[in-house]
N, C-alpha and C positions, 0 to 999 in steps of 0.2 A: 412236789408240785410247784413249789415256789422256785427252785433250782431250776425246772425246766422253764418255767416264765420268763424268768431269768438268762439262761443261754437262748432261749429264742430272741428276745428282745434284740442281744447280745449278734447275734446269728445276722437280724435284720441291719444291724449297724455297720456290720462291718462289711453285710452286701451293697451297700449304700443305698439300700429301699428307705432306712430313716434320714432324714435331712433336719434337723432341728431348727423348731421356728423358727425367727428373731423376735429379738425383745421390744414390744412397740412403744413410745413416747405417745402416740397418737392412732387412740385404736377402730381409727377412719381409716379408708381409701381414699385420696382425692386425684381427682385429676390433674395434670400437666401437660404439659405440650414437648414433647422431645426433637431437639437436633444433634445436629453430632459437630463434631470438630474433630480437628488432627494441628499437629507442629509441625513446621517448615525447617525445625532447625532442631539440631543434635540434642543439644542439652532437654529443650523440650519440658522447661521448671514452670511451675504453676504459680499464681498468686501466693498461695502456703509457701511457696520454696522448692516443695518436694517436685520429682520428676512426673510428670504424666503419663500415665501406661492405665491396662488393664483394671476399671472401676473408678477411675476418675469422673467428676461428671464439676459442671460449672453450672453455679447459681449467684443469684446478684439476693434472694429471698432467704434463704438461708445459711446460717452461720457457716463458716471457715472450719471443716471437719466432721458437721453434722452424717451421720450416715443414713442413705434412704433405700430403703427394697422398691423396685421398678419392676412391675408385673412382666412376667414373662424372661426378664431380663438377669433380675437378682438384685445384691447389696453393691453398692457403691459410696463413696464416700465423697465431699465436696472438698475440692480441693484447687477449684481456681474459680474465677470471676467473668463477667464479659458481662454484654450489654443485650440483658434477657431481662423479660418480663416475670412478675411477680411468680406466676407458676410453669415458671418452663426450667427445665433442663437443659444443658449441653453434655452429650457424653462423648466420654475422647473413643477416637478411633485412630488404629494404627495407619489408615491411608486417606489418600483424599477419598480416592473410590468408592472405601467404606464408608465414608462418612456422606457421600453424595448420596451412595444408594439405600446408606438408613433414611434419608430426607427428614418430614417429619411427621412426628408420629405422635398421639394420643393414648398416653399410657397412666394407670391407676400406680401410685404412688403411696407408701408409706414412712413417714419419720421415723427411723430408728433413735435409739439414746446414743 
């Protein structure tokens, strides 16, 4: 019995039916305010240093690294700055386009560790 619990679970994981939580710092929702950005130039390096791609997101509220789950959207991690209010986001996007046609958006938020 336990074997079969077992391979099913097993079964579910590797159909990617299971998604495992994240770990929360903060075990609220809160709200934010989303816009998006993109880089104009090749390097395209963040406050951090690192390059800007896929789950970047810029915050002036918190820390240099902090990772947050954004409804709808997933985990991202903070990895550059700019000139946003206490609860707002910046997430990178690879074009202007996409980042014109995310505009902005009111999404629930969580602090990861």
């Amino acid at each position: 019995m336990i074997v079969s619990k077992i391979m099913f679970v097993l079964l579910l994981a590797a159909s990617g039916y299971l998604h495992p939580a994240p770990v929360v710092q903060r075990q609220h929702w809160e709200t934010y305010t989303l816009t998006a950005y993109t880089c104009y130039d090749q390097a395209c390096l963040t406050a951090s240093g690192r390059r800007a791609g896929p789950g970047t997101v810029a915050s002036t509220s918190l820390a240099m690294g902090t990772r947050v789950w954004i409804q709808k959207l997933g985990e991202f991690r903070v990895e550059d700055r700019g000139d946003l209010e206490s609860k707002q986001l910046d997430v990178w996007m690879p074009s202007r386009e996409e980042a014109i046609q995310f505009g902005v958006q009111e999404r629930q938020v969580r602090v990861l560790r």
